[in-house]
C-alpha beads as a LAMMPS data file, in Angstrom:
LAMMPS data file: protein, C-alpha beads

111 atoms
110 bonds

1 atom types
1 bond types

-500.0 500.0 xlo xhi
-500.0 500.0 ylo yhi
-500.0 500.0 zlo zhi

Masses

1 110.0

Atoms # bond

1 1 1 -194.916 -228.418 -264.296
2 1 1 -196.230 -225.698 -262.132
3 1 1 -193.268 -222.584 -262.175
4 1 1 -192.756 -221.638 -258.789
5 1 1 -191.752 -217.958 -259.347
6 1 1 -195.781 -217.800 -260.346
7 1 1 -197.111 -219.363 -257.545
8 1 1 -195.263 -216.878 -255.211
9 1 1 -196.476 -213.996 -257.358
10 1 1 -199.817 -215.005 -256.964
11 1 1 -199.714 -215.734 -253.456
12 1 1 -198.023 -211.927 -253.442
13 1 1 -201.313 -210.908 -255.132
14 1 1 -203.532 -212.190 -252.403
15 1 1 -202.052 -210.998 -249.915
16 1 1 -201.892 -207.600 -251.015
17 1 1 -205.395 -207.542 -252.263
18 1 1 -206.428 -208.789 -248.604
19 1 1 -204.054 -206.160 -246.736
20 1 1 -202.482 -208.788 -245.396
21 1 1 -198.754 -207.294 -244.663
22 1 1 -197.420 -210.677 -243.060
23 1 1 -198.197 -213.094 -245.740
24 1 1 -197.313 -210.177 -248.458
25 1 1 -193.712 -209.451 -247.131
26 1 1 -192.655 -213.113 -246.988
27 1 1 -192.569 -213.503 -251.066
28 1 1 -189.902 -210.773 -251.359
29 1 1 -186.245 -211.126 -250.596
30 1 1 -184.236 -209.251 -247.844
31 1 1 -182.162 -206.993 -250.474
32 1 1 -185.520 -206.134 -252.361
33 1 1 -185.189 -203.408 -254.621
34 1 1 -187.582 -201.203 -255.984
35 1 1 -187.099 -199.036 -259.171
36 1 1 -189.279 -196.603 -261.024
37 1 1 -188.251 -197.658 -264.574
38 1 1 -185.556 -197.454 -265.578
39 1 1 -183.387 -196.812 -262.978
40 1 1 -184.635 -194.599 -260.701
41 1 1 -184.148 -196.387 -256.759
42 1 1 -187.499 -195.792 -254.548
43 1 1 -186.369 -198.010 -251.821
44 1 1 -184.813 -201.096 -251.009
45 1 1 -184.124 -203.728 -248.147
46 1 1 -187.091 -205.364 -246.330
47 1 1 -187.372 -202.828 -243.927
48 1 1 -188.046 -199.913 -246.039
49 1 1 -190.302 -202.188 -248.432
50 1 1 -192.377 -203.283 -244.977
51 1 1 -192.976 -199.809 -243.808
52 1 1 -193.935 -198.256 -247.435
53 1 1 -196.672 -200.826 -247.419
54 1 1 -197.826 -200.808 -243.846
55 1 1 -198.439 -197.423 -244.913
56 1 1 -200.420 -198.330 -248.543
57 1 1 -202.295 -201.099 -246.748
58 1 1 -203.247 -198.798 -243.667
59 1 1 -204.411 -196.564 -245.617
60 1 1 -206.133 -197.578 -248.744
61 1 1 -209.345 -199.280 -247.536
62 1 1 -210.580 -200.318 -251.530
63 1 1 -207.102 -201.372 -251.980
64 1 1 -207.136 -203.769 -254.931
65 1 1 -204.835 -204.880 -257.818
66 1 1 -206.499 -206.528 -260.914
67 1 1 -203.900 -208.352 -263.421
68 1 1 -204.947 -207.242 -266.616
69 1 1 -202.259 -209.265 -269.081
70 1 1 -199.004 -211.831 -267.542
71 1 1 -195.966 -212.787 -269.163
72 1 1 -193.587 -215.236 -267.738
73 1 1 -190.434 -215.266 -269.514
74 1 1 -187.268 -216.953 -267.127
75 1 1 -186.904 -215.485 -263.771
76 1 1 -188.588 -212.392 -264.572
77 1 1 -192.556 -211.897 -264.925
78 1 1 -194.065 -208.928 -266.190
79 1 1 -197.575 -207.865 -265.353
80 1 1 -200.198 -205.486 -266.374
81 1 1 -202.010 -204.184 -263.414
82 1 1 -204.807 -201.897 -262.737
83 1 1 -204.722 -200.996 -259.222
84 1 1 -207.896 -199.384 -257.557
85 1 1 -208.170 -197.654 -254.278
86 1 1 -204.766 -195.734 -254.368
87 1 1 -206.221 -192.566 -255.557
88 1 1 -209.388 -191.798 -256.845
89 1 1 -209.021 -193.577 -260.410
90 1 1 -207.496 -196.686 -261.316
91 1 1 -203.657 -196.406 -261.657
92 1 1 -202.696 -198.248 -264.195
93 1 1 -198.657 -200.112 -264.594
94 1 1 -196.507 -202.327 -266.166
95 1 1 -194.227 -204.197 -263.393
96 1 1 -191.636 -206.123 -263.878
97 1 1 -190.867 -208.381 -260.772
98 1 1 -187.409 -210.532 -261.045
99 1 1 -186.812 -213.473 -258.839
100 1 1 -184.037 -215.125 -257.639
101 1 1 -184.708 -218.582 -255.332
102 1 1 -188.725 -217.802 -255.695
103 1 1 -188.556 -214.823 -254.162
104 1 1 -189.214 -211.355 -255.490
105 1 1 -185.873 -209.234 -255.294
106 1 1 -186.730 -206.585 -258.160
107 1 1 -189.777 -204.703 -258.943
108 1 1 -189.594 -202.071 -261.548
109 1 1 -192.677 -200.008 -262.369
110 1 1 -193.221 -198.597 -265.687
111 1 1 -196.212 -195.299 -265.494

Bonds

1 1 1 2
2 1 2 3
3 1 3 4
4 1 4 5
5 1 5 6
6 1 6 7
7 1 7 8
8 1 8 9
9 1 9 10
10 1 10 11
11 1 11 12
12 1 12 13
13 1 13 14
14 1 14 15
15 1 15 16
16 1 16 17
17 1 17 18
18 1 18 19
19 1 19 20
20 1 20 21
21 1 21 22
22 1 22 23
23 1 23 24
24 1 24 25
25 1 25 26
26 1 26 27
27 1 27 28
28 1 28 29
29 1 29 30
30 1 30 31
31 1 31 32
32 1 32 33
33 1 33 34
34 1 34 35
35 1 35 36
36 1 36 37
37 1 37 38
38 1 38 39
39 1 39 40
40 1 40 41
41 1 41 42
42 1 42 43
43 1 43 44
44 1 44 45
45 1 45 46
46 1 46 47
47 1 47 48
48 1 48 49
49 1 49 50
50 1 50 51
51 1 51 52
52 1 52 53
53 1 53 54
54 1 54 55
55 1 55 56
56 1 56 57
57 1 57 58
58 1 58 59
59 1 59 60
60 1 60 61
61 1 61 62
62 1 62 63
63 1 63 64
64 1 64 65
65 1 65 66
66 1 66 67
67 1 67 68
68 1 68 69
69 1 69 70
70 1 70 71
71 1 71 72
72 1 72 73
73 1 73 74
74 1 74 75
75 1 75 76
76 1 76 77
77 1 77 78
78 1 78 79
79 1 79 80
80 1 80 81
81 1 81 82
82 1 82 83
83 1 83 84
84 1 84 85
85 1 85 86
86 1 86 87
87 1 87 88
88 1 88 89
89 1 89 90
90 1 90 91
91 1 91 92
92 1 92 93
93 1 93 94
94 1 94 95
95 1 95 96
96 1 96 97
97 1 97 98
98 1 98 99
99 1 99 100
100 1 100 101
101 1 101 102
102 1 102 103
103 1 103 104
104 1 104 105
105 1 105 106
106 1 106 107
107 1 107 108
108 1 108 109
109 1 109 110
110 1 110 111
């Protein structure tokens, strides 16, 4: 049995690495949070999430996000991700995304 919570993260992580903003936003719930861990709010609500990465996808033309290591574990999947084309080095992170319905409401990045 296939879990759903990974197929939406990995159809989150095509879309982003295609810049494609529509087919991105749908995997993440309205009340999306984000967090700098471990508690530190960046934004949240749809709105807020659309418009930071309108922004990041505008521009970043070598945007790109390689998963380096996965774990599933429940609702929650944690990732190890090298992400290219945000500055000039790779920016390495641990993110935690939690789901709830098989959508992404919580994303906490670790630096």
């Amino acid at each position: 049995m296939v879990n759903s919570n990974l197929l939406t993260i990995n159809r989150q992580l095509k879309a982003y690495n295609s810049k494609n903003l529509e087919e991105f936003i749908v995997n993440f719930s309205e009340d999306i949070k984000v967090y700098e861990f471990p508690e530190k709010l960046l934004y949240e609500g749809k709105e807020q999430f659309r418009l930071f990465y309108s922004q990041r996808f505008l521009n970043s033309n070598l945007l790109n996000c390689i998963i380096n290591n996965r774990i599933i574990l429940n609702e929650i999947i944690v990732d190890h991700e090298i992400i290219h084309g945000i500055i000039e080095n790779p920016v390495e992170v641990i993110v935690l995304y939690s789901f709830k319905n098989n959508l992404i409401f919580r994303i906490d990045f670790l630096k």
